[in-house]
C-alpha positions in Angstrom: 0.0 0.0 0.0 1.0 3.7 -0.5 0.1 6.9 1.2 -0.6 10.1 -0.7 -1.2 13.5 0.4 -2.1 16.8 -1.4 -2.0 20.0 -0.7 -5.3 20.9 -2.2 -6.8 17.3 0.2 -6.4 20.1 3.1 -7.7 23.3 1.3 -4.6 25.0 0.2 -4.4 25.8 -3.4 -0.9 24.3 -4.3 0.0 21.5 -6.4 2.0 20.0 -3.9 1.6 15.8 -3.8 3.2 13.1 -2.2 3.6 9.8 -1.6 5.8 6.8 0.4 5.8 3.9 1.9 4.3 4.6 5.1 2.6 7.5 6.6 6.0 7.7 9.1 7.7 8.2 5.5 5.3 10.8 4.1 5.0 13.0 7.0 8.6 14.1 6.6 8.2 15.2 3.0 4.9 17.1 4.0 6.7 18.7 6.4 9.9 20.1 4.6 7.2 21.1 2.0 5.1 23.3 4.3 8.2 25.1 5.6 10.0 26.0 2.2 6.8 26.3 0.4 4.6 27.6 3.0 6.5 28.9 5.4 5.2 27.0 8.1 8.2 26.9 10.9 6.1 23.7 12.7 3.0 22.5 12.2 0.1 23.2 14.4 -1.9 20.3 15.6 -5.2 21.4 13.7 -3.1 21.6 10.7 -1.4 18.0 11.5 -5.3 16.6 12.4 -6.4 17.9 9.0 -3.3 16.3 7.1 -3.6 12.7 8.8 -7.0 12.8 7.8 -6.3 13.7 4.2 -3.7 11.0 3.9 -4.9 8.6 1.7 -4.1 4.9 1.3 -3.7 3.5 -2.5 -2.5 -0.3 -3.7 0.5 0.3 -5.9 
């Protein structure tokens, strides 16, 4: 199985997606993305709620 996020899953108009392995895998990438591209130092746990809830699970 794979996990996927998107930007836009969460509101946010970006074309940011991504995917990996295992959510433990993803979250990392979400989160260097929403610093650089965001500017999001840390995210807050309403924020982190709304993305674990967005993550979606896919059979590769």
């Amino acid at each position: 199985m794979t996990k996927k996020f998107a930007c836009r899953d969460i509101g946010i108009e970006c074309d940011f997606t991504a995917e990996a392995a295992s959510t433990e895998e993803l979250v990392p990438k979400i989160a260097e993305h929403a610093k650089t591209a965001h500017n999001m130092e840390q995210i807050d746990e309403a924020t982190m709620a709304k993305i674990n809830a967005a993550i979606k699970e896919e059979q590769a």
